[in-house]
N, C-alpha and C positions, 0 to 999 in steps of 0.2 A: 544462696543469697539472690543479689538485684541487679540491676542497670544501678541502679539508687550508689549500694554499698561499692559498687564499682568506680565508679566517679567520685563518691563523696572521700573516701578512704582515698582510693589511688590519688586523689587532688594531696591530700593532708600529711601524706605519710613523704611525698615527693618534696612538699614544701618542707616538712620540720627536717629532713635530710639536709635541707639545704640553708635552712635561718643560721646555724652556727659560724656557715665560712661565708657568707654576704657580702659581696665587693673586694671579697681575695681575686687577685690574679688566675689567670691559668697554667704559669709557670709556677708559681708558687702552690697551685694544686699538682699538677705534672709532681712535684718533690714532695706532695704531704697529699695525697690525694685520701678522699673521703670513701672509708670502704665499709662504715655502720652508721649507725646512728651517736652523736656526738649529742655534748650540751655547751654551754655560753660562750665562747666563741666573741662574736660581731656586735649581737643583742645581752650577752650575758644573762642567755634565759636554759632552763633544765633543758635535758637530752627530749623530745617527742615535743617538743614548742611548736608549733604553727602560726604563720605570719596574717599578715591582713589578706593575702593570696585565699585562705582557707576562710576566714570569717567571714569575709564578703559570700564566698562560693555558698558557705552555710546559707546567709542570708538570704542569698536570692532562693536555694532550694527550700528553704521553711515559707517563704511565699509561694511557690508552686502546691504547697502543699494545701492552702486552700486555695489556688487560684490563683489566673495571671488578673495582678492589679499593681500599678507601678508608682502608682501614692505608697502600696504597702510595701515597696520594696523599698522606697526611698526612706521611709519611715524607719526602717528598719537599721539601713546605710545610716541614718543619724544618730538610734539607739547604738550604734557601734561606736562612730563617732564620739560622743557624749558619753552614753552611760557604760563605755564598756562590754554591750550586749558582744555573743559570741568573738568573746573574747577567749583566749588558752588559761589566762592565768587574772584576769580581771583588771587586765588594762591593755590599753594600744601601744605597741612599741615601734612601730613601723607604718607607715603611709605615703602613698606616691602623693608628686605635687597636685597632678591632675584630681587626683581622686578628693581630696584634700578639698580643692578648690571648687567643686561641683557641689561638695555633701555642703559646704559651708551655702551654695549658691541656694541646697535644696532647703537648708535650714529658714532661710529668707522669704522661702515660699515657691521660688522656680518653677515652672513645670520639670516634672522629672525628663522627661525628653530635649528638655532643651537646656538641662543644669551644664552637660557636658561639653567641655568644647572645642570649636571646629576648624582651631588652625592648625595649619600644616604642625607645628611645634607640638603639638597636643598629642602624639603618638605612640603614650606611650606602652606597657602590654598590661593596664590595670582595667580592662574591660574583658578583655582575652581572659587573662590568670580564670576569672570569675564565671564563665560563660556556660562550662560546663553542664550544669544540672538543666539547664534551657533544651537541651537534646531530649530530653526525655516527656518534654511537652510538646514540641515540638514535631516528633518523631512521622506521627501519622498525618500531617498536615502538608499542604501542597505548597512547593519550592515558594513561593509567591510570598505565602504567611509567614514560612519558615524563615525569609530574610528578611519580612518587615519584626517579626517580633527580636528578631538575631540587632536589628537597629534600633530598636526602642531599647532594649536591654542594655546593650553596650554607651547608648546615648546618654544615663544618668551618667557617668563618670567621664567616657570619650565618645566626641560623636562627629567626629571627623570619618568618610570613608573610610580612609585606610586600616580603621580602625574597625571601624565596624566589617570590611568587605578579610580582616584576617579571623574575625570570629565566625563568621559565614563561613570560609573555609574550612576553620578547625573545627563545626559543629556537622558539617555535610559529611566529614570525614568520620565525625563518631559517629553517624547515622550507618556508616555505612561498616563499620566494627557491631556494632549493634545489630546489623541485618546479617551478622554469621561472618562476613568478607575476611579471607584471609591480608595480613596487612597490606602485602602489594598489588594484591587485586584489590582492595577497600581505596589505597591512594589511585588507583589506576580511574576505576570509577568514580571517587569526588571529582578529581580533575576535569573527567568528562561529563559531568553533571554541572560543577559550576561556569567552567567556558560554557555550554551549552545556555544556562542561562545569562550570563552576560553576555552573549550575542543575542539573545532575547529581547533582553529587556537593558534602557538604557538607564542604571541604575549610579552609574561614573563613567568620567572621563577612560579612553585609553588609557591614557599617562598613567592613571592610578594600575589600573590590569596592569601594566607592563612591570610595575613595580614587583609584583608577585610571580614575575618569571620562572625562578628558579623553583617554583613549585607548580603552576601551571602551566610551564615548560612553552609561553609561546614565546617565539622567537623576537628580540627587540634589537635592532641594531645587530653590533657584533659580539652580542651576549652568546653564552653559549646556551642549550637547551636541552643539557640534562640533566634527570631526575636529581631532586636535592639529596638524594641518598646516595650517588655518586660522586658529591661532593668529599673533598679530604675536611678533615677536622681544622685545621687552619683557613678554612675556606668561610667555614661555619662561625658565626657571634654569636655574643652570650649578653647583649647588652640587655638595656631595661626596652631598647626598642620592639617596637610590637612586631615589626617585618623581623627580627633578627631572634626574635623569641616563637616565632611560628614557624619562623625554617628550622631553627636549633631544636624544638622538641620532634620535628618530623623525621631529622636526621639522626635523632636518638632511638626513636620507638624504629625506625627501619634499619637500623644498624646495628638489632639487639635482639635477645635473644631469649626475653625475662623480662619480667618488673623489673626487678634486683638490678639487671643491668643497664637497664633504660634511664632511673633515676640517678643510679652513681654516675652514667655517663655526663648525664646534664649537669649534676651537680658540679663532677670536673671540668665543663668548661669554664666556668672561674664567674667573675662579676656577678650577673643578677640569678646566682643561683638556687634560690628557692623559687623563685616564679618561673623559670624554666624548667625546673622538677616538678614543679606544680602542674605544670600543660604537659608536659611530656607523661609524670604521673598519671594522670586522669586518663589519656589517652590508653597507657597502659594497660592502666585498670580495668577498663573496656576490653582490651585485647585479649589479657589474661587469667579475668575475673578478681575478683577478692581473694578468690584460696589462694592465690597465686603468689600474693603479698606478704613477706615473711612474718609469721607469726610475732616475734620477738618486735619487729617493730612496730606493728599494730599495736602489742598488748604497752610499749610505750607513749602511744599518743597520748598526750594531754586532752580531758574529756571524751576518752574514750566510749566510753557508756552514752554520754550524749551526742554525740554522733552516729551511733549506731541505733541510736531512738529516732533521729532525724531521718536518716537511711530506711528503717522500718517506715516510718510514717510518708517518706514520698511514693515508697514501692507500693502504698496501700493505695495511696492516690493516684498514681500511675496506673496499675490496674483497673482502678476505679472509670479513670477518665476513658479508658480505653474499654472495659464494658458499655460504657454509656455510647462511644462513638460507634462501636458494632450494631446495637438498637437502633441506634436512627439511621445505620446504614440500611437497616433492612426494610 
């Protein structure tokens, strides 16, 4: 298979694990914890459902698929929106408020970059969940590009730093699952690739860097400064927050030891747990490939076949775009 089927799948398969139990507790998972694939639940939708986490992700990958253009991604965000487009079942059953209020701003006409918005409040993990398939355009392009297009992206829906500088994070970190990196040397290197470039380049405030401590480990005060994977599980959130959904899926995928067990962990931390199995999935996926992904749950996804058309068709692009950059390298 792909980068493509690794991301697209590992997003899908993490999120519908997780749509059934949606704003259950973590005690209340700790006593019924999620150990398959389940159906209606939260949303009272069949077992292999996938949330807006996954249709959005489609959306922005079937625009990479001809090309970055952010009219068409936005266009797209609205066909979701409105008609339904990549949708599970032919309608929307879920949507963050941000997300919500951006597509309505893009429908008005907004620039897609500026739909999204930029108060501290605005933070939530609905530009993250989606980020993924941008890795793969991304991939060969120099730190520079890689975070102006990582803000343009995340800016249709959040475009607050913080939002943007937690998807910079989690796409350097696939970059580098992607470049072969065992997981703890892959986290070892994003960290010192991103601190390197925000001492670069003055892209935000300290305040904001400090914020993200606990993953690039500088020292704030009398925080402490280690690795988020030395964290205990009570240390760890599971909310809809974009900081506490970027440490949660980091403290899954290094704490694990599998796909299998990377998503059910996420899923057991309780609250927003399809878009934490969603980021944590995708990462996964990366890690451990497609094969990796248990069969029985793949052949459950809703639109199975069409996601694996979408998966074909970015890998072909992907290759493509990445022929054509060897040519003019030479």
């Amino acid at each position: 298979m792909s980068f493509a089927h690794d991301v697209l799948f590992g997003v899908a398969v993490g999120d519908a694990l997780g749509v059934p139990v949606e704003f259950k507790g973590r005690d209340f998972l700790s006593k019924n914890p999620v150990t398959d694939m389940l159906g209606y639940g939260t949303h009272n939708q069949p077992p292999g459902t996938w949330s807006d986490d996954s249709s959005l992700t489609f959306c922005l990958a079937e625009m990479l698929c001809k090309g970055y253009d952010l009219r068409d991604l936005a266009n797209r965000f609205i066909r979701w929106r409105k008609y339904n487009h990549w949708t599970p079942h032919g309608h929307v059953f879920d949507i963050g408020f941000a997300t919500s209020d951006a597509i309505s701003d893009l429908m008005r006409g907004v620039l897609p970059v500026m739909a999204g918005r930029t108060d501290e409040q605005s933070n939530g993990n609905g530009s993250l969940m989606r980020i993924l398939p941008l890795a793969l355009y991304v991939q060969n392009k120099p730190i520079e590009k890689r975070f102006q297009y990582t803000k343009e992206v995340s800016s249709l829906t959040h475009g607050h730093i913080r939002s943007v500088l937690a998807c910079f994070i989690y796409l350097e970190y696939a970059l580098q699952l992607m470049a072969g990196k065992e997981k703890f040397e892959a986290f070892t290197e994003m960290r010192q690739t991103v601190n390197d470039f925000l001492d670069e380049n003055a892209v935000c405030s300290q305040a904001e860097i400090d914020k993200f401590h606990r993953i690039l480990q500088n020292p704030v005060g009398e925080y402490e400064t280690k690795p988020i994977y030395q964290y205990t599980e009570n240390e760890i959130a599971s909310s809809g927050y974009v900081l506490h959904s970027l440490e949660a899926s980091f403290w899954c995928l290094l704490n694990s030891n599998s796909y299998e067990e990377t998503v059910l962990k996420a899923v057991n931390l309780g609250s927003d747990t399809d878009t934490t199995a969603a980021i944590a999935g995708g990462l996964a996926g990366l890690l451990y490939g497609y094969e990796k992904i248990p069969e029985k749950w793949l052949n459950q996804l809703a639109r199975k076949d069409d996601i694996l058309n979408l998966a074909n068709r970015m890998k072909a692009n992907t290759e493509l775009g990445m022929r054509i950059a060897a040519r003019k390298s030479v």
